[in-house]
matplotlib code that plots the C-alpha trace (Angstrom):
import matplotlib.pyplot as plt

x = [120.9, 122.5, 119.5, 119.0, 115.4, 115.9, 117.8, 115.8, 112.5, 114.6, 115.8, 112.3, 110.5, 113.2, 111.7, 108.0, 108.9, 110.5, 108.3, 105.6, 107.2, 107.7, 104.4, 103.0, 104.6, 103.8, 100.0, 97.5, 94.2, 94.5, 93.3, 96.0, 98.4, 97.3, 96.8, 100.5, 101.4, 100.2, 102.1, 105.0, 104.5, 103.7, 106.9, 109.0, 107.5, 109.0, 112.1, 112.8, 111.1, 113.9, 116.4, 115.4, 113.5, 110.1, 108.7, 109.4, 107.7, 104.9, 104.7, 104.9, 102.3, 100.0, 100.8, 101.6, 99.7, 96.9, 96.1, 98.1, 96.7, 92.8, 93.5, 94.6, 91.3, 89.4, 90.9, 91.0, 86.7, 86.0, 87.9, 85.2, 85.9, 87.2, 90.0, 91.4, 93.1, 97.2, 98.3, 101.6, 103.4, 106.4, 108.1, 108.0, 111.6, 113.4, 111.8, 113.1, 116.8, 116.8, 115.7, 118.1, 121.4, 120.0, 119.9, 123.0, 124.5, 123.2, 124.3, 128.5, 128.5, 127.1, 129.1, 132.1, 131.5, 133.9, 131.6, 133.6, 130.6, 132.8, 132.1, 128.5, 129.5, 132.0, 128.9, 127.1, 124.7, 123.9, 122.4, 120.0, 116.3, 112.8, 111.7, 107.8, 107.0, 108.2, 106.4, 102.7, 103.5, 103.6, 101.3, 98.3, 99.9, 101.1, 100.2, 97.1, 94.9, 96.9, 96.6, 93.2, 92.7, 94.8, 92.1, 89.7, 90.6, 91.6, 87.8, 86.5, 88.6, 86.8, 83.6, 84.1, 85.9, 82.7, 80.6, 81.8, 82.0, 78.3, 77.7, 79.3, 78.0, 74.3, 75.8, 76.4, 73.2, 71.3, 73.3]
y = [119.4, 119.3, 119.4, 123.3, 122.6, 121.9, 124.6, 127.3, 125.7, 126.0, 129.6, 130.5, 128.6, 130.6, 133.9, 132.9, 131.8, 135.2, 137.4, 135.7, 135.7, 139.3, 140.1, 138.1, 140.4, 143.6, 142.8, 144.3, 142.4, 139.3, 137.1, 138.0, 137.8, 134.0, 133.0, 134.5, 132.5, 129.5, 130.0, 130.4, 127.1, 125.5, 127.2, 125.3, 122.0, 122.7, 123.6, 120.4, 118.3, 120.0, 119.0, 115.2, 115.3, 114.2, 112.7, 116.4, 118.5, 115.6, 116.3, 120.6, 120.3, 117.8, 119.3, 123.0, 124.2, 121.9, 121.5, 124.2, 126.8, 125.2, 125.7, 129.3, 130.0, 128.7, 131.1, 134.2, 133.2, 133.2, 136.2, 139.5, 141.7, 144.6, 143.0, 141.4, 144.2, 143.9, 147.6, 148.6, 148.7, 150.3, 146.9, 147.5, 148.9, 147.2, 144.0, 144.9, 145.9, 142.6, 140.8, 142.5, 141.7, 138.2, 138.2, 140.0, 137.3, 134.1, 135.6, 136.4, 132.7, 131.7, 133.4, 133.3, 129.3, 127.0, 124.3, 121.1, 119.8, 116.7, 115.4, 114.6, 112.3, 110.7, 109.9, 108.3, 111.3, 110.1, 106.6, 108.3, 105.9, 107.3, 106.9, 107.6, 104.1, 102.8, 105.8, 105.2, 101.1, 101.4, 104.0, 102.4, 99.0, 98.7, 102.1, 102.2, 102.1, 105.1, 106.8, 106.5, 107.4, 110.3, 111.8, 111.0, 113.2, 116.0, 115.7, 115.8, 118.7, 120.6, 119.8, 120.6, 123.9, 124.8, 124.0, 126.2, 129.2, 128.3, 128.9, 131.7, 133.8, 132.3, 133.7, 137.4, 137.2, 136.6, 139.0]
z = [31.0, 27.5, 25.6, 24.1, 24.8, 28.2, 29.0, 27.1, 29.4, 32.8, 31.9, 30.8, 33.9, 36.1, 35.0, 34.9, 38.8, 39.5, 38.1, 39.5, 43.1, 42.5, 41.8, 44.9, 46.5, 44.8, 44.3, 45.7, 45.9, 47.8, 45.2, 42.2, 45.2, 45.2, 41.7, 41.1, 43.8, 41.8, 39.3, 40.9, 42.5, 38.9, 37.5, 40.9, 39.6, 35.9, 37.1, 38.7, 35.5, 34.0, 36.4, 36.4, 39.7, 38.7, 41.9, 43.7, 40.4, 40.6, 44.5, 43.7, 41.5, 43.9, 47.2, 46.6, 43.4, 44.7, 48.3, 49.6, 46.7, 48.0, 51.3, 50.8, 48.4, 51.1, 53.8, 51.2, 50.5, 54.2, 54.9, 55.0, 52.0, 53.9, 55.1, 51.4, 50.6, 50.7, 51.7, 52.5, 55.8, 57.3, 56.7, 52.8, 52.7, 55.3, 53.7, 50.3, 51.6, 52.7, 50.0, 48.2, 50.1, 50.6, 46.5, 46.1, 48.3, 46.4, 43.3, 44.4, 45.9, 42.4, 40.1, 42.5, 42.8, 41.3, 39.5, 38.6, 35.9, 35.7, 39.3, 38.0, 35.2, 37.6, 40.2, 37.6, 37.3, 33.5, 35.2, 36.5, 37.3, 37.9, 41.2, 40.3, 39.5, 42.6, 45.3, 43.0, 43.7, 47.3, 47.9, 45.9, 47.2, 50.5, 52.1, 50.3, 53.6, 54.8, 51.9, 52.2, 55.9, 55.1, 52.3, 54.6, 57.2, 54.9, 53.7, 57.1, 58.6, 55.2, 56.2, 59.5, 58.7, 56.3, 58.9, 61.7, 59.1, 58.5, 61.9, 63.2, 60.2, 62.1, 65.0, 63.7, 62.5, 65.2, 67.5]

ax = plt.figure().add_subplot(projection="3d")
ax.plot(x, y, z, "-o")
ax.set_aspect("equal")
plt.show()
């Protein structure tokens, strides 16, 4: 990280991810809850773009802000309204005194922290090769039929999870 740019984009993706994780929390309707938790997930994947791991922002993006954030649409959509709403509990403050002292914790281990930045240059940290080009090879290559099976399935399990929604609401209505 010695590009300016790239360190003005990781401090800027750090808060977007914070405040967004904050406000996941602190939301009230279920569905802002979830599209902040989307971008929270997003801002993960451009923090480590700008730390050089672009498989794991490629698989953040992919796996978290995609088919995780679908999955939990689907569950929020299926849920009956009276139940979306995200009111407090008795947990609130403990929950936050944790947080807290957790926080407070990370951040004297940080600051207190010794960081030899040399140690990276002596690992050859600056050789570092992309590891995207490889993964897509074998997975549209090699693995490809398990890839395949795997989307498959996913498809299926949606089908069959639209399905029985379908018909237990034909069940309350009948009753």
């Amino acid at each position: 990280m010695e590009s300016p740019g790239i360190i003005l984009a990781f401090f800027a993706l750090s808060g977007v991810t914070v405040a967004s994780a904050l406000l996941v929390f602190l939301a009230r309707n279920l569905l802002h809850a979830l599209a902040f938790l989307v971008l929270s997930f997003l801002g993960m994947a451009g923090l480590f773009l700008t730390l050089s791991a672009d498989f794991i922002g490629v698989a953040q993006v992919l796996i978290y802000a995609g088919s995780i954030s679908v999955l939990m649409v689907f569950a929020v959509m299926l849920t009956p309204l009276a139940s979306r709403n995200n009111g407090s509990t008795l947990y609130v403050i403990p929950a936050m005194l944790a947080a807290g002292g957790l926080a407070s914790l990370i951040g004297f281990v940080a600051i207190d922290t010794e960081w030899d930045e040399r140690k990276g240059e002596a690992l050859g940290a600056s050789d570092f090769t992309t590891t995207v080009a490889g993964i897509g090879d074998l997975l549209l290559g090699r693995y490809l039929l398990a890839f395949e099976v795997a989307s498959v399935l996913l498809l299926f399990a949606l089908l069959g999870a639209i399905v029985l929604v379908q018909e237990r609401r034909r069940a309350g209505e009948e009753a």
